[in-house]
C-alpha distance (Angstrom), angle and dihedral (degrees) to the residues before:
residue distance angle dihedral
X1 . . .
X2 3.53 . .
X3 3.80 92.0 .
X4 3.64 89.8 -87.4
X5 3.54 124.4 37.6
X6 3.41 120.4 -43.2
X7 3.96 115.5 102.4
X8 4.36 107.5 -147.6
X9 3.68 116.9 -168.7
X10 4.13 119.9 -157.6
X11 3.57 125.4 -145.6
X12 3.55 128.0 -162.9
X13 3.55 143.6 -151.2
X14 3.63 90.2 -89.7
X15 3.53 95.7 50.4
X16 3.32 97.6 -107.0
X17 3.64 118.3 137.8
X18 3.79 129.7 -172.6
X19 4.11 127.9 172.5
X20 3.99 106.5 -99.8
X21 3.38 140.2 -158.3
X22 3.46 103.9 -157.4
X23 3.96 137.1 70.7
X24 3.67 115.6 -99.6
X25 3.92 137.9 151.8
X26 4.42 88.8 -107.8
X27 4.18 91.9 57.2
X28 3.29 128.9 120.4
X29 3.70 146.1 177.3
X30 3.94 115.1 -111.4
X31 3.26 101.4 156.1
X32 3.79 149.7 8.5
X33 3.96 127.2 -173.4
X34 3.88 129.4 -167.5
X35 3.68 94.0 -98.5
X36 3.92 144.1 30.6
X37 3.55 118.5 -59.2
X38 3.78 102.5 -134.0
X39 4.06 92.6 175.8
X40 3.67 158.0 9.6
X41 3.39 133.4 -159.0
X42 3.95 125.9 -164.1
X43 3.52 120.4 -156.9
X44 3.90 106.7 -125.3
X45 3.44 97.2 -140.7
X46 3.82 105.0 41.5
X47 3.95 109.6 30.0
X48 3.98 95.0 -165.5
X49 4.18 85.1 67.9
X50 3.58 113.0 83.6
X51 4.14 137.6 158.2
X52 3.76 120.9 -140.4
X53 3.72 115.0 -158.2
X54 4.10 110.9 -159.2
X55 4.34 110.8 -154.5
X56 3.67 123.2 -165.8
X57 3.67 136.8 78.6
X58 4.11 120.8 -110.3
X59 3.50 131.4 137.5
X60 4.00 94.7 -127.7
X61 4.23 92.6 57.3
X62 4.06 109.5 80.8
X63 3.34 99.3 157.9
X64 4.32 128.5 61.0
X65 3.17 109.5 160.2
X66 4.21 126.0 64.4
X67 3.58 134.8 176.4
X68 3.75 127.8 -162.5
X69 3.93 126.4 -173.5
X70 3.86 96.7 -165.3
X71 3.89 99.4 46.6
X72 4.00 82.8 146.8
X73 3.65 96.3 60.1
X74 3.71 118.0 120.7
X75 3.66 101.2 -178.3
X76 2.53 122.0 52.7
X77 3.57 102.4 18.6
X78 3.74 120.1 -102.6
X79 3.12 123.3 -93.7
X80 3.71 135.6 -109.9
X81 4.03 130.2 -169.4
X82 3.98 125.6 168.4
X83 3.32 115.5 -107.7
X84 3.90 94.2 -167.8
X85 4.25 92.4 121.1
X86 3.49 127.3 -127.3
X87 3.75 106.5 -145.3
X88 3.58 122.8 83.3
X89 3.42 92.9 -74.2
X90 3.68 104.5 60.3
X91 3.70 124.7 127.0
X92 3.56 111.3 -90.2
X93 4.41 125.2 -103.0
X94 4.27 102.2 -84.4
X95 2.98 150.3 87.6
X96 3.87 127.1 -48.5
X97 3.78 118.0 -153.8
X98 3.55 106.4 167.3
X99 3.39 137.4 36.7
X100 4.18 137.2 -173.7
X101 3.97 135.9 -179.4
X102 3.14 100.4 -152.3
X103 4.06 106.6 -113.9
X104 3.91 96.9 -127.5
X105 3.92 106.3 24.2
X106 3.71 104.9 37.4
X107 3.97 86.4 -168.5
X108 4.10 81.3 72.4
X109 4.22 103.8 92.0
X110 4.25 107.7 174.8
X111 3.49 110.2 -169.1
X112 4.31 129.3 -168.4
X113 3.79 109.5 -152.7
X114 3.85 138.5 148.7
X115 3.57 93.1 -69.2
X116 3.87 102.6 43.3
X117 3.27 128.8 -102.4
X118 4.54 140.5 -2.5
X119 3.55 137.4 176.3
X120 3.73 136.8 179.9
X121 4.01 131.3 -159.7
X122 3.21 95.5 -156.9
X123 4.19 108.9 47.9
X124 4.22 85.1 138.4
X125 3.89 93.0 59.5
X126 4.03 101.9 143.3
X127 4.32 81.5 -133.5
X128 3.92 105.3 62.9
X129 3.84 86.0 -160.3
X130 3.88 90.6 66.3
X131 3.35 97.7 60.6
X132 3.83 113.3 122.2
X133 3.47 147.8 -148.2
X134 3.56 153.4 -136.8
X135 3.51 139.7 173.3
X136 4.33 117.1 -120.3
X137 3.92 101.1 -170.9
X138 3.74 98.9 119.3
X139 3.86 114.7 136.0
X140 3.64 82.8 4.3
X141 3.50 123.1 79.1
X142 3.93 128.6 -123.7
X143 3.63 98.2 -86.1
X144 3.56 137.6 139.4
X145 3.82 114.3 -80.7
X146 3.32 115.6 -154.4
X147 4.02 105.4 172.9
X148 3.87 145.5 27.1
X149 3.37 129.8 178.0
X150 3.81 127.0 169.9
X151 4.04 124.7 -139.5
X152 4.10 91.2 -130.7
X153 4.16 91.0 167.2
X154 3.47 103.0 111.5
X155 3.81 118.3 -121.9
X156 3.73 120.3 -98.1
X157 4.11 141.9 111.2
X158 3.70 84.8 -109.4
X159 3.89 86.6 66.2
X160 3.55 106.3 19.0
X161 3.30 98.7 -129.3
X162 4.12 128.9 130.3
X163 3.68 104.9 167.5
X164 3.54 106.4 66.4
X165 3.82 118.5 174.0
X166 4.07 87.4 4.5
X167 3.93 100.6 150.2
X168 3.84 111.1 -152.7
X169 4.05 123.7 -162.2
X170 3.69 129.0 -156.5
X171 3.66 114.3 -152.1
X172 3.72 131.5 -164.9
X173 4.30 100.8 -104.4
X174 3.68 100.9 -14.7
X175 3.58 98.3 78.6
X176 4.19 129.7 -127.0
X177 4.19 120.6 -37.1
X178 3.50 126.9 -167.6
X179 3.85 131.8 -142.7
X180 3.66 117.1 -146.3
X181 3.62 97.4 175.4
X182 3.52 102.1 89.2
């Protein structure tokens, strides 16, 4: 992001092209939204996936929380729908701090916003507006969440690792939670 809310892909000499953070001579703009883009999340398996999370509060912004499936696209320009829901299930009007594809199930979305933690099962639905919601704060507190990050090493004494797929959540004053259910 630019620091606000304009999304700028770099491609390299290769060809390769990955969603940066940073100014270089290979940026561009691919998107902008009505708000400030507070995080991105990259499905590990599929780079051209991503979820945009959208903070601040203002009557004008419904929507924080997009999904696009072709990220990667040059022209045209990828494409980016809300996946905030509609039904009675959708997540609620704030803030979104956080947000996690799930490493295995990219269907799984985890979001950290002003009131805590939300998932949906269904992130992939082919209608945007179907996507559902449901609130994760048990044993935790409604609380601003303003990180996730996923373990996605995969266990082993070649790596070292024995927490694979362990989410873990930092909160604003409660402290850091972890997720084993993934």
């Amino acid at each position: 992001t630019d620091g606000i809310n304009t999304i700028k892909a770099t491609v390299l000499p290769s060809g390769a092209c990955f969603i940066a953070n940073f100014p270089t001579t290979n940026t561009k703009p691919i998107k902008s939204f009505s708000a400030t883009v507070t995080h991105i999340s990259v499905n590990p398996k599929n780079a051209s996936h991503v979820v945009v999370a959208l903070g601040q509060y203002d009557s004008f912004i419904t929507d924080h929380i997009y999904r696009s499936t072709d990220a990667l696209s040059t022209l045209p320009l990828p494409i980016f729908e809300s996946i905030q829901g509609t039904t009675a299930s959708k997540l609620p009007q704030m803030p979104v701090y956080s947000c996690l594809i799930e490493k295995d199930e990219s269907n799984i979305v985890i979001v950290g916003t002003e009131y805590g933690m939300f998932a949906t099962q269904n992130a992939d639905d082919a209608v945007a507006e179907n996507v559902k919601w449901s609130e994760e704060n048990l044993g935790m507190s409604i609380v601003p969440v303003y990180q996730i990050r996923q373990q996605t090493y995969g266990n082993g004494w070649t790596t070292g690792v024995n927490n694979a797929g362990v989410v873990y959540i930092s909160t604003h004053g409660r402290g850091i939670f972890q997720c084993t259910k993934y």
